[in-house]
N, C-alpha and C positions, 0 to 999 in steps of 0.2 A: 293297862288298856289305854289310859290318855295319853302313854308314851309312844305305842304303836299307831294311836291317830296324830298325834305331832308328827312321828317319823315319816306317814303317809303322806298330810300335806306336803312335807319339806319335798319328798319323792317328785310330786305332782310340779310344785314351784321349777326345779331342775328341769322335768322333762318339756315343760313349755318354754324356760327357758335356751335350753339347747335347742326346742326349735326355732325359736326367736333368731339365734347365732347362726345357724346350721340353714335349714331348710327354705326360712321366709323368703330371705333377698332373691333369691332364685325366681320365686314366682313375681314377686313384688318389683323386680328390675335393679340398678345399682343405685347406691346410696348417691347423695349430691355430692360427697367428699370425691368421690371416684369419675365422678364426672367434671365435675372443677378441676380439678386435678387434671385428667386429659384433655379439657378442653383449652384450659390457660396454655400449656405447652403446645398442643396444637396453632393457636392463636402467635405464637412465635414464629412456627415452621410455616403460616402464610405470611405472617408480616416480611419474612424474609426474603420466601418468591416475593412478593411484591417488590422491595429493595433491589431484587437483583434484575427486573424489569426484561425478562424471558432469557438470561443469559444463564448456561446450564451449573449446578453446583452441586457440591456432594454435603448430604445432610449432614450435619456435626453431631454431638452429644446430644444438645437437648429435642433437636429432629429426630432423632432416633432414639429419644424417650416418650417421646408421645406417640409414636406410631408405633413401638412396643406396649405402651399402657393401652392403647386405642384397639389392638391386637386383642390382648387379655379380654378387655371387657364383650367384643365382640365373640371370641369364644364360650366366653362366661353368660355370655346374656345375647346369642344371636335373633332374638327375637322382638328386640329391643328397638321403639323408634329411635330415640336420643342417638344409642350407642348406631343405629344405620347412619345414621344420620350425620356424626362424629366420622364413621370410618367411609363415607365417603367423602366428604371434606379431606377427611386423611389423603386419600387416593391421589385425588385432583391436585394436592399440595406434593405428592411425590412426581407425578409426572410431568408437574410443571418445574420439579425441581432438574428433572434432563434436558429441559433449555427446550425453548419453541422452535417451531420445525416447520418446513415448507417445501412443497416436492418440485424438484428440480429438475426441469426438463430438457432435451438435446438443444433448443435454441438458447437457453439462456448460459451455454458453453459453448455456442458460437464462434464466439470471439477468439476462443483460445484455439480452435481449431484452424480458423482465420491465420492469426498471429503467425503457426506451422509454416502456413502456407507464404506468407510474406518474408518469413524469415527464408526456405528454399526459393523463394523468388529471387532476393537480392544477391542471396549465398553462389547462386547460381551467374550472375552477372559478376560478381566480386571472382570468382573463380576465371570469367574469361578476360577481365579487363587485368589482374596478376598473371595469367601465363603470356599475355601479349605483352606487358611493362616485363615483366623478367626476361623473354626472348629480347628483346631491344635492349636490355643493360648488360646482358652476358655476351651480347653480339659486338657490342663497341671494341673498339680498337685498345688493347689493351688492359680491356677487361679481368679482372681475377678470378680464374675463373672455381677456383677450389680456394675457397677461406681459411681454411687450416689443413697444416699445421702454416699462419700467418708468417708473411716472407720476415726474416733477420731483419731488424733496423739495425744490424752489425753491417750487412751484408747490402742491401737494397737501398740504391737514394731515392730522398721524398720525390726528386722531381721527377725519378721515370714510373711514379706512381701519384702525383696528386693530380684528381679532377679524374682519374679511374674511378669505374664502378665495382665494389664488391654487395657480394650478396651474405648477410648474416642470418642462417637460423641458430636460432632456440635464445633468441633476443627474450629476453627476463624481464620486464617491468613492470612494477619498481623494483623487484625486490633489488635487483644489481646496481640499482641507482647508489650515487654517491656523488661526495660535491670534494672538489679539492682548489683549492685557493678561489674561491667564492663563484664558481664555476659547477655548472652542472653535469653530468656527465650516467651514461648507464654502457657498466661493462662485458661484452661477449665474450667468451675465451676462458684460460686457464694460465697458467705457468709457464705448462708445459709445452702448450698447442699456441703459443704467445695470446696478446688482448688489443684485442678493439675497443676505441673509447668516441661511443657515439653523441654527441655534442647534444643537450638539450636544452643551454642557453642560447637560440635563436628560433628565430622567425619558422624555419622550417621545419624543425621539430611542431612546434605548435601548431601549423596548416596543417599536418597531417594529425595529428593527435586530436586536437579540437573536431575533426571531422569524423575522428573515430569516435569521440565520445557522441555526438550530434547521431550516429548510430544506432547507438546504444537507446538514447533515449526515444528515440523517432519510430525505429525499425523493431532493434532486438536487445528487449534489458536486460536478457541471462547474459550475455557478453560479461562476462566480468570484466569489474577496472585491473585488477592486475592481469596482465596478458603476454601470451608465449605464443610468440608468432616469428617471423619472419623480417630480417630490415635491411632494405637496399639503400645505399648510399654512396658517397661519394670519398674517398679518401682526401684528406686537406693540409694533415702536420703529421707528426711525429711527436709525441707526447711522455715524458713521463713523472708519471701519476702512482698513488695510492689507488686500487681498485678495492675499498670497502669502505662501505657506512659509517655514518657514526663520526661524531668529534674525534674520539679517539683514536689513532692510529697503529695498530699493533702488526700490521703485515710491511715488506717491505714496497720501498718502489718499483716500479715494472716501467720497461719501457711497450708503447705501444702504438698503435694510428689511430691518428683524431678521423672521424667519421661524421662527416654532416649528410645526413638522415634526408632521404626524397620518397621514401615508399612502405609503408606497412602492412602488411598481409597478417589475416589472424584466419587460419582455416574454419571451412563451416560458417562463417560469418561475413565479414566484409574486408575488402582493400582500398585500403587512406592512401592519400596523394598529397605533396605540399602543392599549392600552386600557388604563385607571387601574384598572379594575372588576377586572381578571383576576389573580391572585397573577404572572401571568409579566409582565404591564406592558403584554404584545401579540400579536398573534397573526397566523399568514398563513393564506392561502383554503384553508379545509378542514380548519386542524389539529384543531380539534374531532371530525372525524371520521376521523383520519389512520388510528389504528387499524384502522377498521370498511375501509376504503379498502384499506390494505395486506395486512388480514389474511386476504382472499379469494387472497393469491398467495403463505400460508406454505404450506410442507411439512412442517415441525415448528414445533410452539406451544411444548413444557416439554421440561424435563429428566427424562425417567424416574428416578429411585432407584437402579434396575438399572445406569444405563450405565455400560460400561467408558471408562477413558481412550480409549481407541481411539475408541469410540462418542462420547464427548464432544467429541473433538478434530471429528469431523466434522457434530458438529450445530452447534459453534462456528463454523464455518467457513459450514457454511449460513443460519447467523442475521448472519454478517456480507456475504452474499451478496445475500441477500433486503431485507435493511436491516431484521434487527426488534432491535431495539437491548433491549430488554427482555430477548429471549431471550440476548443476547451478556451483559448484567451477569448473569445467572442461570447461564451458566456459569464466573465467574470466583468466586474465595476470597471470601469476603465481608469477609476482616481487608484485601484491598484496597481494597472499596470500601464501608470503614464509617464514613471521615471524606468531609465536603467534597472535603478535596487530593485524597483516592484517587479521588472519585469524576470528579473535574475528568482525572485523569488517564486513568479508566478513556474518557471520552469524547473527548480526545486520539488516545488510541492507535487508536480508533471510527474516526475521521476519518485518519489513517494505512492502516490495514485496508482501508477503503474505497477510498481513493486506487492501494493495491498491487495490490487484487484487478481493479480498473478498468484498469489499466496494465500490470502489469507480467506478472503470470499467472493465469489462469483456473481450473485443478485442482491440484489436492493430493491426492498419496495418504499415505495414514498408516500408517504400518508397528508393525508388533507391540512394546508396551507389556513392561517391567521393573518388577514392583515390590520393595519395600524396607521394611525396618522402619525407623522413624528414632527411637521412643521406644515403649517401653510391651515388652507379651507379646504374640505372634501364637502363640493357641494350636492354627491351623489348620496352621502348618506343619508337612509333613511330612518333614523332616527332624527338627528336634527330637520331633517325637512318636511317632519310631522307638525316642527313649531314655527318654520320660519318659509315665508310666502319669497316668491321670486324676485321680488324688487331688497328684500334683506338681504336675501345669497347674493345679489349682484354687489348691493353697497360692499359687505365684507368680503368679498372677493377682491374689489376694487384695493382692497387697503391689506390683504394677506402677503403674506411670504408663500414663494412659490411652494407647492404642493408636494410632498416627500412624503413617501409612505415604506412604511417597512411590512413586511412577510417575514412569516415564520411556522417552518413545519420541521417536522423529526423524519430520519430513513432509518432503515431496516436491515442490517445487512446480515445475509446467509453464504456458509460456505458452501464447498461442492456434495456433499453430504446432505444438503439442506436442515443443520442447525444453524441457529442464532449466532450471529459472530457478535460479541460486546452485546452494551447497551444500545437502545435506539440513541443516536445525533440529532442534537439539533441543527437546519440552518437557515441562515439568514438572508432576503435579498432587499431591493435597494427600488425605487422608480420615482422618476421625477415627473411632474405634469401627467402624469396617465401614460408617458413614452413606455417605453421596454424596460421590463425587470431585470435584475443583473444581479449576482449570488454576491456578497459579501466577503465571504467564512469559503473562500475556497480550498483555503490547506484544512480545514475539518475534515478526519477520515469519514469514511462511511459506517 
């Protein structure tokens, strides 16, 4: 009998304890072990978004262990504040994990629609000012008038051919480039169809090149630098040359005609000119009027006096949008670009700007501006002018360095998608005596 009531309590002990195991937590919610547990890995997957400061990422391991733990408990215990609680946290840390976003509207792709339209602007005068320079070099006296297959230098003397014009397509640069006896040279031709060797140590190679590139950054960046176009020239010698790159020499010599270079044509695009007359050396179709051209499609011309960094940062933005390159040095420090180097630089970082905004993101917002004393008295501030009467600001004023303040705000940049491109940027501007503010940190992308 006392064995069967032993055996009954021990019965009793098991079946409270199996519900202890089994049943309790269900009603009771989850232990702290399972919320600790999800919570510290959760507490990772925000620290992270935070770190990555809206730029989009894909959760790793331990992200995708707590939003699976955070999963369980919430099927396990949907009734649960903690665990709602937990798995909304969860949410908000996955959809910040896709990068911040902003809706992007027909004006703020403007620009690029612009740009079209400027590029068949010029494309379009480049096309009349090359068929009038071609009809006048194939018209001259003596002209050649078919390039290949190029006359015998067995056969043909220099003189009833130098200071003729021939016309070279499918002109290759650089790739055909090559240098022989410390001379520069880019070759048209073949073997078979003989070669032309277009001279690119002088002056007129570079009036017209230089004006190509001035192009490119002004007008139209997809130009690429290597380029297959068209080159009218002049015939000068009789030459023979190595026509291949490189130190080493593995092909034989060729003989061929030196060609000094007066016209390049790149279809679609623009046509360079040397000209000696011009301080630049050369020029392409239209740049004389480039101005008058582009200046019908600014939104802003100047810098007000008045504007804030903030206002700056977005008229910078629109002068490197629009492509007026005048208005971009007019917002930078001028101690950046009061030498050559700064200004070589300033037009660098030009053709950078151009290339990010074309590619990589289309807006930028600019967020509210800090500023800062860095030398001098600010006798506007209103903290110290809590402690000090008018006759003290005058004394130290009298005896200050002149007034230099810095600014400082971060921008935003979104692609055409509207996600986050990168982190937000810092930047920096400059102002003396209360004058006009001026960016610092102009190669900082956006």
């Amino acid at each position: 009998m006392r064995t069967l009531r032993y055996h009954g309590w021990l019965w009793m002990l098991f079946c409270a304890a199996a519900l202890c195991v089994g049943g309790a937590p269900d009603k009771e919610g989850p232990s702290k072990l399972e919320l600790s547990g999800a919570e510290h890995r959760l507490k990772g997957f925000e620290d992270k978004v935070k770190r990555m400061r809206g730029q989009p990422f894909k959760p790793g391991a331990i992200e995708q262990e707590a939003l699976q733990r955070i999963a369980d408990l919430q099927k396990k215990y949907p009734d649960d504040p903690k665990v709602k609680e937990l798995f909304e946290r969860a949410r908000q840390a996955l959809l910040a994990s896709k990068g911040e976003t902003t809706k992007i509207t027909p004006d703020m792709l403007a620009y690029r629609e612009n740009e079209k339209k400027l590029k068949g602007m010029f494309a379009a005068e480049a096309e009349k000012a090359w068929e009038a320079f071609r009809k006048q070099a194939t018209e001259q006296k003596g002209a050649i008038a078919k390039a290949f297959p190029a006359p015998s230098t067995d056969e043909a003397d220099i003189a009833d051919l130098r200071g003729k014009y021939v016309v070279l397509e499918g002109f290759d640069y650089p790739r055909n480039e090559f240098t022989d006896m410390g001379r520069q040279f880019c070759f048209v031709g073949a073997g078979a169809r003989g070669f032309y060797y277009v001279e690119l140590s002088n002056r007129s190679w570079l009036g017209a090149y230089e004006a190509l590139k001035r192009y490119r950054r002004l007008v139209n960046r997809d130009m690429p630098e290597g380029m297959q176009g068209t080159l009218v020239g002049k015939i000068t010698n009789v030459l023979l040359l190595v026509p291949q790159a490189g130190e080493e020499k593995t092909q034989s010599v060729q003989w061929g005609w030196a060609v000094e270079p007066e016209a390049l044509y790149v279809p679609g695009c623009t046509f360079a000119i040397t000209d000696p007359q011009t301080e630049k050396g050369g020029k392409f179709a239209a740049e004389e009027k480039m101005e008058d051209v582009k200046g019908a499609l600014y939104t802003v011309k100047a810098v007000p006096d008045n504007a804030t960094p903030e206002r700056l940062t977005e008229i910078f933005i629109t002068a490197i949008k629009e492509k007026n390159y005048p208005l971009y040095l007019e917002c930078i420090d001028p101690r950046r670009r009061a030498t050559p180097k700064g200004r070589d630089l300033c037009m660098y970082h030009w053709e950078w700007h151009q290339k990010r905004f074309a590619e990589f993101y289309c807006h930028v917002v600019v967020n509210p501006a800090k500023i800062s004393v860095l030398q001098g008295f600010d006798e506007s501030s209103t903290i110290e002018g809590a402690f000090l009467t008018k006759e003290d600001k005058e004394k130290i004023k009298a005896t200050s360095e002149p007034l230099v303040e810095q600014a400082e705000l971060t921008t935003v940049a979104y692609d055409e998608r509207g996600r986050q491109y990168g982190s937000p940027k810092p930047r920096f501007f400059r102002r003396v005596e209360k004058k006009r503010w001026y960016i610092t940190d102009f190669a900082q992308p956006f």
